[in-house]
Every structure is written in C-alpha cells, then in structure tokens.
C-alpha positions as CSV (number, residue, x, y, z in Angstrom):
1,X,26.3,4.2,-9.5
2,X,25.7,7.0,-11.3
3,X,23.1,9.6,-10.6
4,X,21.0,9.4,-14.0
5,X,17.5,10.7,-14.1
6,X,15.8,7.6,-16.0
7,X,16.3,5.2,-13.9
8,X,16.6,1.6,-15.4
9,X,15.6,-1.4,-13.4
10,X,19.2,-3.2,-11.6
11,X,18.4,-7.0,-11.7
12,X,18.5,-8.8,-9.1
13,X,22.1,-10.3,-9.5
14,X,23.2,-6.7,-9.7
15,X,21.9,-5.7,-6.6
16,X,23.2,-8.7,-4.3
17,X,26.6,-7.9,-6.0
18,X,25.8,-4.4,-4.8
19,X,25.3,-5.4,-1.4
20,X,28.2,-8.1,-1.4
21,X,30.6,-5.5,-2.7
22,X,29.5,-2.5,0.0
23,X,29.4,-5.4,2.9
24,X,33.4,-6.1,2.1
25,X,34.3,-2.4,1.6
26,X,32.7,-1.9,5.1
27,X,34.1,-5.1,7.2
28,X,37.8,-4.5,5.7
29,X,38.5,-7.2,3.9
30,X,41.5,-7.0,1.5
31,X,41.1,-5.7,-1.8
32,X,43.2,-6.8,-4.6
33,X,47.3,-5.8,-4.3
34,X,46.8,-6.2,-0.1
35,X,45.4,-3.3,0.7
36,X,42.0,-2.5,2.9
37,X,39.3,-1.5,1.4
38,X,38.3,1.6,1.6
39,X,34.7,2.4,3.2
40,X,31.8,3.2,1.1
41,X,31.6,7.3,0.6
42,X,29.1,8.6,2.9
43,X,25.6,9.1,1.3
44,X,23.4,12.1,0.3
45,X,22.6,12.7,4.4
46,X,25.9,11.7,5.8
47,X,25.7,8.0,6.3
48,X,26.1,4.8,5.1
49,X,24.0,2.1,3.0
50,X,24.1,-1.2,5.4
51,X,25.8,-4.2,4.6
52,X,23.4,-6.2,5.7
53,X,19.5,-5.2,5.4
54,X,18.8,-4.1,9.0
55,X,16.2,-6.6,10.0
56,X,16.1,-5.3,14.3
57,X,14.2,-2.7,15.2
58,X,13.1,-1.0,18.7
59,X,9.7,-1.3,19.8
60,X,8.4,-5.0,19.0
61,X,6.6,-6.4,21.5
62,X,5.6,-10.0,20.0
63,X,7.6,-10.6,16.9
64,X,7.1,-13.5,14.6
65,X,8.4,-16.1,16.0
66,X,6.2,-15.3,19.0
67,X,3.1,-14.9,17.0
68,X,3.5,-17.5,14.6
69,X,4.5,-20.2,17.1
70,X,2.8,-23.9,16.4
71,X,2.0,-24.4,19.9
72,X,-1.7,-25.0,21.4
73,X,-0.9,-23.0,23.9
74,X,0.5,-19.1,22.5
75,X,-3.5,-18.5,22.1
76,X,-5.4,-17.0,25.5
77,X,-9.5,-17.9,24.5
78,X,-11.7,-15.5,26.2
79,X,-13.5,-17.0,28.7
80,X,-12.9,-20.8,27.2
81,X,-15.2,-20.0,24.7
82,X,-16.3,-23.5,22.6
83,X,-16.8,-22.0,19.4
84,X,-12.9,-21.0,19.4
85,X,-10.5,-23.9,19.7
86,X,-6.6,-24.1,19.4
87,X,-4.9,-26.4,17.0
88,X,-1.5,-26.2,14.9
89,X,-0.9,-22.2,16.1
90,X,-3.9,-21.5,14.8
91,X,-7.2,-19.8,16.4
92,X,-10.8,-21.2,14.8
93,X,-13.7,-20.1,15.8
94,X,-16.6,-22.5,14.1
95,X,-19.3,-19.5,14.3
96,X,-21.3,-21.2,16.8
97,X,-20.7,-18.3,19.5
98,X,-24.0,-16.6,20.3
99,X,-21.8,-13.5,21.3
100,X,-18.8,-11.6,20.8
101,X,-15.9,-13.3,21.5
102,X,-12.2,-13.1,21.5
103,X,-8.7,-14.4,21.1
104,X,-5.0,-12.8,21.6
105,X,-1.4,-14.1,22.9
106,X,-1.6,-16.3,26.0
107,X,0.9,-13.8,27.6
108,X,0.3,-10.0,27.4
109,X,3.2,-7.7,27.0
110,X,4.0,-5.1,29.4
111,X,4.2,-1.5,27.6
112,X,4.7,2.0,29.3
113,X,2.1,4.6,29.8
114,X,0.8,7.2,26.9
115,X,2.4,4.4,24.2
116,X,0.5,4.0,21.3
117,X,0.7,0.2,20.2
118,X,-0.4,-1.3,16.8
119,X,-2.4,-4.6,17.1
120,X,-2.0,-6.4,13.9
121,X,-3.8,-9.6,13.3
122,X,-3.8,-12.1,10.2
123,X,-7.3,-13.6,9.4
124,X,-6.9,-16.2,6.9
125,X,-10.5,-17.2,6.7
126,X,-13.9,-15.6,7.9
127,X,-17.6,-15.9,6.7
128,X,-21.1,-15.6,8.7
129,X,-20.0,-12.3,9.9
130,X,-17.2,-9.8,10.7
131,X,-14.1,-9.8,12.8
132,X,-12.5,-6.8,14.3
133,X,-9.5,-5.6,16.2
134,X,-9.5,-5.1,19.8
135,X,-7.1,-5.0,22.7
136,X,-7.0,-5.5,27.0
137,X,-6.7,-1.5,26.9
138,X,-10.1,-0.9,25.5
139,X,-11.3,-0.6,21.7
140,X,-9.5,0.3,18.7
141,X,-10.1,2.3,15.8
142,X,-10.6,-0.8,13.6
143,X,-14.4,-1.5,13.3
144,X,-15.8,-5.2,12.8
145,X,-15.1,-6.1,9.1
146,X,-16.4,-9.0,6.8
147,X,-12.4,-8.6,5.6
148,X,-9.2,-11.1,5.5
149,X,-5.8,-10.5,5.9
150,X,-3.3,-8.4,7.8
151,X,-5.8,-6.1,10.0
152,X,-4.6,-3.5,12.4
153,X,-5.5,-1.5,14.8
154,X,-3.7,0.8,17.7
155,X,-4.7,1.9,20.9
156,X,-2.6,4.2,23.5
157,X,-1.8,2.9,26.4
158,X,-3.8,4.2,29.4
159,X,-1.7,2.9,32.5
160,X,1.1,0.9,31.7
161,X,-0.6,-2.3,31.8
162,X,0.0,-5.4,30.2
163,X,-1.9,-5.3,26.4
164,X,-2.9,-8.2,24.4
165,X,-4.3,-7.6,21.2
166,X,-7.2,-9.5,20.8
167,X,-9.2,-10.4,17.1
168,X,-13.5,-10.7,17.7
169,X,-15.8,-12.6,16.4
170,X,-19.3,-11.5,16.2
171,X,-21.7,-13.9,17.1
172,X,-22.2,-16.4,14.4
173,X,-18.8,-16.0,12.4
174,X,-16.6,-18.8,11.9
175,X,-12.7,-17.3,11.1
176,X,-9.0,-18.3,11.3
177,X,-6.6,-16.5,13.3
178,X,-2.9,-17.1,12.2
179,X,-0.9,-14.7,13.9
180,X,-0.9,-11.3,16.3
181,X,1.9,-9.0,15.8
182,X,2.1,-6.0,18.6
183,X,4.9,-3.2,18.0
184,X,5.0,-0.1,20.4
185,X,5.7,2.8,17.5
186,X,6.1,5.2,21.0
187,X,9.5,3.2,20.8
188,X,9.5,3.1,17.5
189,X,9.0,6.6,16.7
190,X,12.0,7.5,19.2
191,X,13.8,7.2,16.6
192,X,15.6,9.5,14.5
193,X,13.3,9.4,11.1
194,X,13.8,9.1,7.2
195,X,11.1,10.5,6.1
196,X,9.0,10.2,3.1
197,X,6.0,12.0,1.2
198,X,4.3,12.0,-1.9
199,X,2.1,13.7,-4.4
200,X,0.2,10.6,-5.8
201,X,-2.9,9.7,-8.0
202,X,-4.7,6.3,-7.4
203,X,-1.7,4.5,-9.5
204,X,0.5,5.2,-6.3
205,X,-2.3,5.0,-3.9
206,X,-4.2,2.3,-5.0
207,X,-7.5,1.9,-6.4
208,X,-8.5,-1.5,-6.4
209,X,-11.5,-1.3,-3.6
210,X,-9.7,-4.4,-1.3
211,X,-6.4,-5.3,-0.9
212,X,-4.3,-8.8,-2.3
213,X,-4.1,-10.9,0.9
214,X,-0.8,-12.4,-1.4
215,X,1.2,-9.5,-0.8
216,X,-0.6,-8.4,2.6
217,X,2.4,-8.3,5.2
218,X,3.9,-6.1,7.8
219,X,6.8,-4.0,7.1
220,X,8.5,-4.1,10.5
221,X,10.8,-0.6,11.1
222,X,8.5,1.2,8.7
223,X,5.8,3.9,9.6
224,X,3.0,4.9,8.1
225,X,1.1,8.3,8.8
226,X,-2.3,8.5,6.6
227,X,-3.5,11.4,5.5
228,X,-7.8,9.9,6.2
229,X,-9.4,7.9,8.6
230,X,-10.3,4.8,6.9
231,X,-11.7,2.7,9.8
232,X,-11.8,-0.4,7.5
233,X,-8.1,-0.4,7.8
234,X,-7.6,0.9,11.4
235,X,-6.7,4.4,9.9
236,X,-7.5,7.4,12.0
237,X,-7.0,11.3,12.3
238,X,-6.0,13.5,15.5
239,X,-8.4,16.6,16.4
240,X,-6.0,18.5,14.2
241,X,-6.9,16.4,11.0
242,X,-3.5,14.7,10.9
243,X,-2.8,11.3,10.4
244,X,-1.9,9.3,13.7
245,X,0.8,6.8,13.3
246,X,0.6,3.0,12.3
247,X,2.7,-0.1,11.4
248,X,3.6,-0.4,7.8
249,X,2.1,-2.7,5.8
250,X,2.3,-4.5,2.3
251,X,0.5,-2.8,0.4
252,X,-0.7,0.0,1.9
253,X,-4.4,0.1,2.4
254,X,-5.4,3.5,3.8
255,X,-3.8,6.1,1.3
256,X,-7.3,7.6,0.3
257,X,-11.0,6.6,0.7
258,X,-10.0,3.5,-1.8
259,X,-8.9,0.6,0.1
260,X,-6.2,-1.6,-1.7
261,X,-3.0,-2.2,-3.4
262,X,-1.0,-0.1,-4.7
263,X,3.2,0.0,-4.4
264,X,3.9,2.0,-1.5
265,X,4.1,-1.1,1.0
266,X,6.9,-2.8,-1.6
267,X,8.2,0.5,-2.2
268,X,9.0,0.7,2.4
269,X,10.4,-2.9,2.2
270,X,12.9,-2.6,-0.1
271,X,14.1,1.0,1.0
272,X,14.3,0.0,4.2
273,X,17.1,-2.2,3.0
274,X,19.0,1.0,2.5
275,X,18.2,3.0,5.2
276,X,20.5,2.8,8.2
277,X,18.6,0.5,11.3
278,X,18.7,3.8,13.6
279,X,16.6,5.6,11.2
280,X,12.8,4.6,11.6
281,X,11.4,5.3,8.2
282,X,8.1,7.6,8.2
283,X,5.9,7.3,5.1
284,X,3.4,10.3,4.9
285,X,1.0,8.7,2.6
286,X,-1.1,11.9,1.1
287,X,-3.1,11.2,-1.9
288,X,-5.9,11.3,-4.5
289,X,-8.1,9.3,-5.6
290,X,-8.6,11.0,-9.0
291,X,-8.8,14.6,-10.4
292,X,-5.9,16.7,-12.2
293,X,-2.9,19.3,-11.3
294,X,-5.0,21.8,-14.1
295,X,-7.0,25.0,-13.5
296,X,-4.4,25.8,-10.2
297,X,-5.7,22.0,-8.3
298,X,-9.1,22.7,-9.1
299,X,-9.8,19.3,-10.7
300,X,-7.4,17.7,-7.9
301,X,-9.8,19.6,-5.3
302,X,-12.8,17.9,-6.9
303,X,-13.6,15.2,-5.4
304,X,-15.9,15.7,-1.8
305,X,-14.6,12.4,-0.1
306,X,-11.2,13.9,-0.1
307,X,-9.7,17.3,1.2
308,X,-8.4,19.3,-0.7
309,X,-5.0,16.6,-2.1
310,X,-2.8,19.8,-2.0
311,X,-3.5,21.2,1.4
312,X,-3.9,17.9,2.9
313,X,-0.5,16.8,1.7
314,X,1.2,20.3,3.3
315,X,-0.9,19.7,6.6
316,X,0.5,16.2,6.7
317,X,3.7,16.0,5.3
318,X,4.2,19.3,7.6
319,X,3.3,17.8,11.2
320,X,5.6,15.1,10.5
321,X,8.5,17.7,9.3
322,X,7.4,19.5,12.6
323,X,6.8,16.3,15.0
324,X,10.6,14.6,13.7
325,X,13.4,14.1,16.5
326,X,16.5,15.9,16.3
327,X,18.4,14.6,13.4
328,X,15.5,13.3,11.0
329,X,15.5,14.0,7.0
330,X,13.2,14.4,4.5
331,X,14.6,11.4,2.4
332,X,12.5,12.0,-0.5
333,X,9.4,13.0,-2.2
334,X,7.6,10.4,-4.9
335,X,5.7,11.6,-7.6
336,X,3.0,10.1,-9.4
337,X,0.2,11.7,-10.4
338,X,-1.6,13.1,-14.5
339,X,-3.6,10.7,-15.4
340,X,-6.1,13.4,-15.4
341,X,-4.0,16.1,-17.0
342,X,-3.6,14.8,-20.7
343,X,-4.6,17.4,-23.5
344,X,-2.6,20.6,-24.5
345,X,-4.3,22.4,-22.5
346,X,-4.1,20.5,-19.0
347,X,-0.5,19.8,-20.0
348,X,0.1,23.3,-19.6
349,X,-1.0,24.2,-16.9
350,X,0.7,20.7,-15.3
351,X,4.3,21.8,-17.1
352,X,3.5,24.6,-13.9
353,X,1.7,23.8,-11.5
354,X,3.8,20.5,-11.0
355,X,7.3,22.0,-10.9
356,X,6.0,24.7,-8.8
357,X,4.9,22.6,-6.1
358,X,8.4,20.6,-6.1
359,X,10.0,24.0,-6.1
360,X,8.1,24.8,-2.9
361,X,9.0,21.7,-1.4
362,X,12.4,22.2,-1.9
363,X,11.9,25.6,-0.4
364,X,10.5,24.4,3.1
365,X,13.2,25.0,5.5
366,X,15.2,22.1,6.5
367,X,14.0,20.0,3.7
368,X,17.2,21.1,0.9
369,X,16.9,19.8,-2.2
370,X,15.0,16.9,-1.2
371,X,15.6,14.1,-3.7
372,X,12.3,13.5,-6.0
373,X,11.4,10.2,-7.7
374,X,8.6,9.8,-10.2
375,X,6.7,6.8,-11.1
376,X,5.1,6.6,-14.6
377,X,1.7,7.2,-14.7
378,X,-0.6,4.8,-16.0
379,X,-2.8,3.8,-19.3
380,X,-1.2,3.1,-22.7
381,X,1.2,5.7,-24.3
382,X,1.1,3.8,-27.4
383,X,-1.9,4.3,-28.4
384,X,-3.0,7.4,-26.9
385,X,-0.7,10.0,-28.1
386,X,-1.9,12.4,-25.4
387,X,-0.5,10.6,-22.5
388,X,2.6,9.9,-24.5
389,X,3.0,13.7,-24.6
390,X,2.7,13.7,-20.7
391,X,5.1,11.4,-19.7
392,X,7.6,13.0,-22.1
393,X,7.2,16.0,-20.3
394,X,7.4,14.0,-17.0
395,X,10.4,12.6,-17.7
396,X,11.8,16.0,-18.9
397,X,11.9,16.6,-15.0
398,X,14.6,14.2,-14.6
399,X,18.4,14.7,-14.0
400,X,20.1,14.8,-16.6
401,X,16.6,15.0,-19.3
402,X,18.4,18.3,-20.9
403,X,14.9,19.9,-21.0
404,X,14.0,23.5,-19.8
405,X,12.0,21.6,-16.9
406,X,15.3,19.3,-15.2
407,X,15.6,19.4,-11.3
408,X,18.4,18.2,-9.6
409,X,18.3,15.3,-8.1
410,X,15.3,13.7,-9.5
411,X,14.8,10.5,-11.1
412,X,12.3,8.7,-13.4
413,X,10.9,5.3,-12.8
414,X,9.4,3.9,-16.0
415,X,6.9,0.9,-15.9
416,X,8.4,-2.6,-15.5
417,X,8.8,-4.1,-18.9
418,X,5.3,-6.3,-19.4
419,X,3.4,-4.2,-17.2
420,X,-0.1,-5.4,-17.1
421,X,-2.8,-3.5,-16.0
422,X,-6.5,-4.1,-14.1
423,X,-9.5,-4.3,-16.1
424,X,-9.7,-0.2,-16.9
425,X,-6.5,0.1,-18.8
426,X,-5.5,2.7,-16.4
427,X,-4.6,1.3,-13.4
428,X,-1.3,-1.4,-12.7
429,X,-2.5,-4.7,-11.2
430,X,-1.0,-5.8,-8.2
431,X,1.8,-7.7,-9.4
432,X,2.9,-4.5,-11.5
433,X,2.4,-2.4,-8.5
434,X,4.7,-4.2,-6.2
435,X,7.6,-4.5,-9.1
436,X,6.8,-0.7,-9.5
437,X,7.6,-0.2,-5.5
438,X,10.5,-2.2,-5.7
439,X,12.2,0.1,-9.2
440,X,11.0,3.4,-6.8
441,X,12.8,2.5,-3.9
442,X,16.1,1.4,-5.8
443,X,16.2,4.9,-7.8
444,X,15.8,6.4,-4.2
445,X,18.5,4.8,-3.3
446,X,20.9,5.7,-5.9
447,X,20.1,9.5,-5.2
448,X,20.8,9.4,-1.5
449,X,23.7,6.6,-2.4
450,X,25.1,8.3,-6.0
C-alpha cells in the first residue's frame, strides 16, 4: 500500500484480503506461472506484518477459558460466605453479608517473586454498595467502587506465593462476578516493546466521566503505562511520578482525571494485529483533559488536576524510552489535540508550537523519524469556519499534503463518515471512538508496513 498522508478508511473485505494475501506470500504457496511467492518486504523496523493476528502471549496466568469456565466449582468463596453463591460460572453475592467479603479462582496461580500482576475482574451487576479489587498478596491500588465492568487492579508479588485475585463486596452489596483474568506483565514486559505515545486532548483520551461496559474488554499482549493515578481505575504512579504498568483495556479508562471511553483501547486491538507476537506493545497514554497548544502550552498547562500535559508526556513517554529491553522501538506517536486552538491567532502559535514538539520527538536519540498519525479533532467544521481552518492546517502535516508544514512519515486520520458526537458537539461518542481507534491503528500500519 502506498504511504499517503490522508489516510482513507480500508473496508473490511480489503483488509482480510490483506491478511489472506501476506499469509500466502509468507507460507509459500505458489503464485501464478509456478513460482513461490516471494516474502512480504520487511517493514519500517525490520520485520514482518503476521499472517495470522498473534493471539499467544507470555505472562497469562488464568486466561479465558479459565476464567470464564461454566463450572460451580472455578469460584474459591471466602470463608463459605452465604451471601455469595456459585451458579452457571458466575459469582452472586445477594448483599446480605454484614462484612466484607470475597471471591477469586478456586486455584491460585503460582507467580515468581518482585512480579507485578494485574487482577482484572468483570462485574456485571452491583447495587447497595461498592466492589473492589483485591488479591492473596495483600491490597491493590483499586479502591472500593459503586462501578461495573472490567475492573483492575495489580499488586507485586512479595514472595513468590500463589495469588488469586479476589473481587469484595462491602457489606450489604449484592453484585455479579463473571470472570477474573490474572496476567504477570513482569513476563510480559520481558518482552522486546513496540512502543507508543501520544499528544492527545480529551477526543483521544476520553471525556465521558464513566466508561461503555459494551466495549469494556481486555486487550491481552497490550500495555498500558498512565501518565495519573486514577484509583477508580486501578491506575497508579511510582515515587518518580511515572506511570506503573497495567493490562490494556477497551477503552482506556485512566488517560487523565476523566474516566471513560475514548479510542485508544480499539486503537491497541487492532494494531496488535500487526505487530509481530514477540513484540509486547507499550501504550504511554499521556494526556489532557482540555486547554490549548497557544501562548508556548500555557493554556495546555491550565488546568490544576493535571501536570503540566507537556512535561508529563516527556517524563512518561521518556522512562519507558529509558526502561525498554534491548531491541524495543518507538512505533509511533498519535496526535490529537486543538480543540482549544481555533482563531487566527491560536492557530499561529499551533502552526509552531505543534510541529516543534514533533520535530523534538524525532530528535530524541533512538527514536528516528518516528512515524506520526493524527486523529481529526472534534466539533463541526461545517459550520464553524474556524475549526475548518485548523484541520486544514492539521492535515497540511501529512505526507504528501504539499504544504510548507509536511513531515515525513505522517498520516491523517479523518472522522469516520457519519460520525456522531455526545451531547456537546465536541466530543465523538463511543461508537465513533472505537471506529476512530480502528482507522488510527490501520494508517499506523501502513507507515511501518508501506
């Protein structure tokens, strides 16, 4: 495919033929006239885009089919609590418990020493009260929530001992348990690493205030390092300020002090499709909820909830640069942040101040020219002539755009035709977001894959 800067959407016929026709280049089957296919040409970092989507990964501990069993007896009840019963693979607690009380995998998994493991639990119903994430190797850092769906939380392993996540009730809440899933990201991590950053407004990192239990899934292979402790969402710093690793998950809930959607979680499922299976992928999901590139970051720095976006995405995206096995990448950068930067005189200062911080990222030794993608902003160019003025010059970045402003290896995402947007006008809804993941990661890969 070639390496155009506005990127149009493949659809889905096209990309299985894709796959199809990259899957018989790399098995050897015979091409037309008798002769062996030749391999797929070697990508942007050397290596190949799989035949098959890599679906095995090191470091799970209970996978699926483990946690998902319909049998009566996968669940361990703490203490044979009555509230909590067993029936169909699923945990219930009826919220007549008069204390805490807990539930986890019949059988704990054995993990080494110093690992940290992510618990991650799916609560399909809860009311009365709050559940929270806990394990046999002490607490967490996810704190009792009134919240459903996928909920994690990690904890490092203190002496090798068997763990079994565990989900809690509080006294008097009645919830569902359907499923634990445990991955040791230690092993994980082990990994060489594609990794990922971005420079992001709340229409990358979400600003809806809880996430859609619809699209609320892991993303097994996929890391994610936050850039703030979000407790809600088992998200948590080191003493440095930097983000300690977590399971992936769709969508990503921890970006910023906002708490759901957004496209970054269907953005890691359908790049890991691409990525080779000995390649864990690290997302460094830095962020802002709000505020503009003008007045050198200024607005960007503006809001007190947040650190300062800029600094927080070198400190972040910089440890994990730093903290990357021999033979990790940066695989790419995605842009998608101006909301706040419409008017003539914003857009100025933008047409710099955004360049200038690509350029420096491209400067940062080992990175090369890391391949950029950018995500349209949101709101309505149609109407507001403003914004229309901004994503012009946005997609004047692109390869191939002709304009004074083109990089190299960039790419433009527009929005999915029929985009439709939350209440505001501004931000994508959910459905939007994830097609908006989906278009990202496919123009990522036809950078690394041109």
């Amino acid at each position: 495919m070639a390496n155009v800067g506005l990127y149009q959407l493949q659809s889905p016929d096209e990309w299985r033929v894709g796959m199809l026709s990259i899957g018989l280049g790399v098995s050897g089957t015979l091409a037309t006239g008798g002769t062996e296919a030749p391999p797929p040409p070697p990508g942007l970092f050397g290596f190949t885009m799989p035949a098959v989507p890599p679906t095995n990964f090191p470091g799970t501990l209970l996978a699926p089919a483990q946690a998902e069993a319909d049998d009566t007896n996968s669940w361990a009840v703490e203490e044979d609590e009555p509230a909590i019963t067993v029936s169909g693979g699923q945990a219930i607690c009826d919220g007549t418990n008069t204390r805490v009380r807990g539930v986890g995998p019949l059988t704990p998994t054995t993990v080494a020493a110093g690992h940290r493991v992510s618990i991650l639990a799916l609560i399909s119903a809860l009311s009365g009260g709050k559940a929270g994430i806990d394990s046999s190797e002490g607490a967490t850092n996810a704190n009792a929530k009134a919240l459903t769906g996928w909920r994690q939380g990690c904890v490092t392993t203190a002496s090798g001992a068997a763990v079994r996540g565990v989900v809690t009730f509080n006294p008097a809440t009645s919830g569902t348990v359907e499923a634990i899933h445990m991955t040791d990201l230690t092993a994980l991590l082990a990994q060489k690493w594609f990794i990922v950053t971005c420079i992001a407004q709340s229409n990358w990192v979400g600003a809806a205030a809880t996430a859609d239990p619809d699209f609320d899934t892991p993303v097994p292979g996929c890391v994610v390092i936050p850039s703030l402790a979000n407790a809600s969402y088992g998200a948590s710093l080191d003493g440095a300020g930097c983000g300690e690793p977590m399971l992936a998950v769709d969508p990503i809930v921890h970006h910023t002090i906002n708490a759901g959607g957004g496209p970054s979680g269907a953005f890691l499922r359908e790049l890991r499709k691409v990525v080779p299976a000995d390649y864990t992928i690290v997302f460094v999901a830095t962020g802002h909820a709000g505020g503009g590139f003008g007045g050198d970051y200024a607005a960007w720095r503006a809001d007190s909830l947040t650190p300062d976006a800029v600094d927080n995405f070198w400190l972040q995206t910089r440890k994990v640069w730093t903290d990357a096995p021999a033979g990790s990448v940066m695989g790419g950068i995605v842009f998608c942040q101006g909301e706040s930067d419409t008017g003539a005189g914003k857009r100025a200062e933008w047409s710099i101040a955004a360049p200038a911080l690509i350029e420096a990222c491209r400067a940062e030794p080992g990175w090369g020219d890391v391949p950029v993608v950018i995500s349209e902003i949101g709101g309505d160019p149609v109407v507001d002539t403003e914004l229309a003025a901004l994503v012009a010059l946005q997609q004047g970045l692109a390869t191939g755009s002709g304009e004074p402003l083109e990089f190299s290896r960039c790419a433009y995402v527009p929005r999915p035709a029929g985009a439709t947007f939350e209440t505001d006008g501004i931000h994508y809804d959910q459905p939007t977001n994830r097609q908006r993941g989906i278009d990202t990661a496919r123009a990522l890969r036809d950078l690394i894959y041109p």
